[in-house]
FITI-322185 format. One record per residue (C-alpha): residue number from 1; y, z, x. Coordinates in Angstrom, 2 decimals, m for minus. Layout:
N
- nr:y:z:x
- NUM:Y:Z:X $
...
END
This chain:
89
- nr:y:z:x
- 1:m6.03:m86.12:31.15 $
- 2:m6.46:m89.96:32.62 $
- 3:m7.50:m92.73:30.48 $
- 4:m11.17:m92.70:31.80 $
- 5:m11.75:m89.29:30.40 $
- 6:m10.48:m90.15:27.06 $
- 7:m12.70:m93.17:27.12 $
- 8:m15.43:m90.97:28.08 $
- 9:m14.69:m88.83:24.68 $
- 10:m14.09:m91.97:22.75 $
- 11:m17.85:m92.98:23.98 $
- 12:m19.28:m90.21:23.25 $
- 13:m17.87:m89.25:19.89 $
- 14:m19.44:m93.13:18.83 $
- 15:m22.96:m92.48:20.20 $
- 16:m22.84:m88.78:18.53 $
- 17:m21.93:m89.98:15.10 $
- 18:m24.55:m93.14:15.88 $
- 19:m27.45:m90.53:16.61 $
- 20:m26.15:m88.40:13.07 $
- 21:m26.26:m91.38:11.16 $
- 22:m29.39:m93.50:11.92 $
- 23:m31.90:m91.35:10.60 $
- 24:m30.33:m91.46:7.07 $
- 25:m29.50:m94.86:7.03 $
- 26:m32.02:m96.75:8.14 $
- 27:m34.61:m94.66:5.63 $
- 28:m31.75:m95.90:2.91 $
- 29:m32.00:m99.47:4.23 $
- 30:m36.15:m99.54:4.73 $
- 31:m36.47:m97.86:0.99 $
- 32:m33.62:m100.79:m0.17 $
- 33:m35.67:m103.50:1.65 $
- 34:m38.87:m102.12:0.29 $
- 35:m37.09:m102.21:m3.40 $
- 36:m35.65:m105.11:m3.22 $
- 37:m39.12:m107.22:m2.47 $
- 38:m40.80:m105.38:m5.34 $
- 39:m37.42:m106.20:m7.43 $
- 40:m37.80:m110.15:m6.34 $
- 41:m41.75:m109.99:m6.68 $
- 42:m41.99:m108.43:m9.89 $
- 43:m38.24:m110.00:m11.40 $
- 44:m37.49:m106.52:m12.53 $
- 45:m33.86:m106.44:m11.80 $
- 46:m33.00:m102.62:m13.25 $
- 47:m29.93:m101.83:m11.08 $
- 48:m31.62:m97.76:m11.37 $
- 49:m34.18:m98.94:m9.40 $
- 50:m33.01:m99.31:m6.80 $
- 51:m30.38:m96.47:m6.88 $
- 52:m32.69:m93.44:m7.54 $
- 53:m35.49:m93.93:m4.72 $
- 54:m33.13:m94.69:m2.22 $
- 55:m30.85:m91.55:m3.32 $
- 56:m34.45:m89.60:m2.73 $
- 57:m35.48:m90.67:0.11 $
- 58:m31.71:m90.08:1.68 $
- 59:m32.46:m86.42:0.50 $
- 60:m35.67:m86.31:1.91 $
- 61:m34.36:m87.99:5.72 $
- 62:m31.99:m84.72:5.12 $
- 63:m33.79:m82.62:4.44 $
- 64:m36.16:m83.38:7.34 $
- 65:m33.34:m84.45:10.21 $
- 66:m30.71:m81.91:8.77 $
- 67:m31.27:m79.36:11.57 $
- 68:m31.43:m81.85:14.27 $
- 69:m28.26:m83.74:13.32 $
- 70:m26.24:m80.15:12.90 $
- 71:m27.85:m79.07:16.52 $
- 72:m26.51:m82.14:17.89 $
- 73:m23.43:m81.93:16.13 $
- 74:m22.93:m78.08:17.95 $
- 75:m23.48:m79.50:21.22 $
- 76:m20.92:m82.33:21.26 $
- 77:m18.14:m79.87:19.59 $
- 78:m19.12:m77.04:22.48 $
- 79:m18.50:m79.82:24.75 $
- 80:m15.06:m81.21:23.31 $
- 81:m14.12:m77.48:23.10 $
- 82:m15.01:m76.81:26.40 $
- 83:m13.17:m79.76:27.82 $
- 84:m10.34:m78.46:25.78 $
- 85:m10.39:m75.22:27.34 $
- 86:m10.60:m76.32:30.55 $
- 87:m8.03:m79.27:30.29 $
- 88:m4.92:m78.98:32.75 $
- 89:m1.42:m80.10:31.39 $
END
């Protein structure tokens, strides 16, 4: 195994776990943006406020992107494992 395939891994492990993540997160950070003008606009600074919608709508981006993320997730391990299998020493 040369350096350029374990680069190639390296690459793709970071844009696998990029593609997992952003679905979650950026509902988390549009609901936190969206609470956090309401907080400043209104001056209601309950730290619950914030906490409880954004914990919903996490479960909701979930809920809805679960199966994708855990198809996407099978594909990159069939492909590490396959590279495994195939590797020479």
């Amino acid at each position: 195994m040369d350096v350029g395939s374990v680069m190639d891994m390296a690459v793709e492990a970071l844009t696998v776990m990029v593609m997992i993540a952003s679905p979650v997160l950026g509902a988390a950070l549009a609901t936190g943006l969206i609470i956090g003008i309401l907080q400043a606009a209104t001056s209601i600074q309950e730290m619950t406020l914030s906490f409880i919608p954004k914990l919903a709508v996490m479960a909701i981006a979930l809920a809805i992107f679960g199966e994708w993320q855990l198809a996407v997730l099978l594909d990159y391990f069939e492909t590490v494992f396959e590279r495994i299998r195939t590797m020479t020493l």
